[in-house]
N, C-alpha and C positions, 0 to 999 in steps of 0.2 A: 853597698858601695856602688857609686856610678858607674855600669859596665863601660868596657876600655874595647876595642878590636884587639881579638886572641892573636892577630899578626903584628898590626903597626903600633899597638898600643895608643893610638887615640881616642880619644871620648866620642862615646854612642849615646844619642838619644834612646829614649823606652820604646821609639818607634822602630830602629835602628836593630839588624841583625848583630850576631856575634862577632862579624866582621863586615868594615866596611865593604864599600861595591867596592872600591878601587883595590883591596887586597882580596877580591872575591873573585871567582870563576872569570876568568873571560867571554865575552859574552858581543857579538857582534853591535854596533848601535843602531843598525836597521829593525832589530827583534825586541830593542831597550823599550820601555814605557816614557813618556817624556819626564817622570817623575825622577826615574833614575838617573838618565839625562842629565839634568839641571844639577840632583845629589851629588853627581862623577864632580860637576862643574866644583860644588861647594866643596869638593874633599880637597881641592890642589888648592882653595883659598886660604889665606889666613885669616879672613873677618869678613863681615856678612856684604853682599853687595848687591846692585838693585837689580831688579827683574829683567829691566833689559840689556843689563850686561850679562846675565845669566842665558838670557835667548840669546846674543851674541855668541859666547861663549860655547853655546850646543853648536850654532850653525857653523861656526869658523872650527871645532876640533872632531864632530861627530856628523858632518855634512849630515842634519839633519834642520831643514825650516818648519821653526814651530811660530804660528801665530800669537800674538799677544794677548788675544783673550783665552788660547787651549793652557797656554803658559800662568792665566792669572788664576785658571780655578785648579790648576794642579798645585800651584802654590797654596790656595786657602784650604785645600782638603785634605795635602797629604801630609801628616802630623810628623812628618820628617824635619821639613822645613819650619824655621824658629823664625816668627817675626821679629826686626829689627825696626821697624819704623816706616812711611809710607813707602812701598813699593821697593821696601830692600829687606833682603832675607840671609838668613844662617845656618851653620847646625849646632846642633849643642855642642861640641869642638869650639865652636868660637865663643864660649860664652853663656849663649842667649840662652833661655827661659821657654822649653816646645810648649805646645799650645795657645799662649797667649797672643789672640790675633786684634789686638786694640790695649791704649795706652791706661783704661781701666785697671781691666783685667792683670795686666804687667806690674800697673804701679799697688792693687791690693792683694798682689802675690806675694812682692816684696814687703809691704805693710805688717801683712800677716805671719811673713816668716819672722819679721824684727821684733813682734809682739808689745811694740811700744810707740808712744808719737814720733812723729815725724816731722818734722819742718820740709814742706815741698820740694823748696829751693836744695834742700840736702838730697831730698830722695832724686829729684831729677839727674844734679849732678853726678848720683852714683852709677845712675843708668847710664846715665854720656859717657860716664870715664868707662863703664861695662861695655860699649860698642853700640849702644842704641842712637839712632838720630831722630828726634823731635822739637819743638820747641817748649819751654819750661811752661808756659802759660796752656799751652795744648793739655797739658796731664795733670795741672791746675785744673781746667775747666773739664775735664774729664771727671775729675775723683770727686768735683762737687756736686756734681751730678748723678754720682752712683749713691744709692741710698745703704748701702752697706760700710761705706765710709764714715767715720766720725770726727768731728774737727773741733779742736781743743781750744786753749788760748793763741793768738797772733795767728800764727797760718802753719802749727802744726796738725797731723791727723794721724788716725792709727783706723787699725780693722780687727773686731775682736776676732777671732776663732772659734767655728762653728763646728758641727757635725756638716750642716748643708753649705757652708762655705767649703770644706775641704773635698764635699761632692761635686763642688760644683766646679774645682779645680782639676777633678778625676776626666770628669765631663770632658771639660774644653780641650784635656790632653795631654796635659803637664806628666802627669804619671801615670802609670800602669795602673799601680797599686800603694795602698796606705805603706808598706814600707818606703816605695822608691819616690815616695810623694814628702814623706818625711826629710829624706835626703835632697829633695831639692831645695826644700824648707832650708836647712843648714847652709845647702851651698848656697843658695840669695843671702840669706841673715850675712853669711861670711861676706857677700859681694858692697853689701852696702852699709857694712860695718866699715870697712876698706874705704869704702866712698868718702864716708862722712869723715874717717879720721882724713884721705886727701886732702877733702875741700877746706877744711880747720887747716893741714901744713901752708896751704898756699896762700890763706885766709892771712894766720900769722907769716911765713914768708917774706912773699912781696904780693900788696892786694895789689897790684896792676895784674900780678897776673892771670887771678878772676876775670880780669876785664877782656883776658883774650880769651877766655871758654866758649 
């Protein structure tokens, strides 16, 4: 099971103690690492947001000024933070997918968990309606380019399942370990299972309102 904080009961990433910072120790933010920082920032959010509302966000509550480039490599390194898209971030509370730092990697995590084709247009939308912001053609020309990708009839694609695919998803972040690597496996499959049944209500619906996605 996805660990929860033993206090507030929200969802913790694999990188993530047993309890968030915000229901953890008090702790001066002079003594903070800016990693924690930015973490404090994303617990009070509800969904992922960009980097420099995140450095905003430290200097106006924890009078502390971080540069934008000490801000951009604490965000790529510390497997706390869940990308969202260019230059906006998360934590697994909101949703997102730890590790995956490009729209690759994201879109043949998801691939992998659904274990079947894809139609793009589906997969993107599930990641949009998930909290992700890209453009649809962006993660197109990304997956066409990964050689790990397979692409079917019309413009679906799928990703088989490896032993060094699921290493390589240990690697990047996503999990610990083959159990909790499993479980994210499930929670994506659920996420863009959801999607796709969406994009189909709205499809049948009213198609205009595709049109305002």
């Amino acid at each position: 099971m996805i660990p929860k904080c033993i206090r507030c009961r929200a969802t913790l990433g694999p990188w993530e103690g047993e309890v968030c910072l915000t229901c953890g120790p008090a702790r001066s933010p002079r003594f903070r690492p800016i990693g924690d920082l930015g973490v404090l920032v994303l617990e009070r959010e509800t969904s992922p947001i960009t980097a420099y509302d995140i450095r905003r966000m430290i200097a106006r509550d924890y009078r502390r000024e971080v540069t934008p480039g000490s801000l951009a490599v604490c965000l790529s390194l510390d497997r706390r933070y869940c990308w969202a898209g260019k230059s906006i971030y998360g934590l697994v509370r909101h949703g997102m997918l730890p590790g995956a730092r490009n729209l690759a990697d994201l879109g043949k995590f998801f691939l992998a968990a659904h274990g079947l084709p894809v139609e793009v247009e589906h997969l993107a939308f599930s990641l949009k309606n998930a909290g992700y912001h890209f453009q649809a053609q962006s993660l197109r020309i990304a997956l066409h380019n990964d050689v790990q990708v397979t692409w079917t009839d019309g413009d679906q694609c799928e990703v088989s399942m490896s032993i060094a695919l699921r290493r390589r998803f240990r690697e990047i972040g996503v999990a610990r370990n083959d159990v909790s690597l499993d479980e994210m496996f499930e929670r994506s499959e659920t996420v863009l299972r959801r999607g796709i049944r969406e994009y189909r209500r709205r499809i049948t619906a009213t198609p205009r309102a595709m049109a305002t996605e």
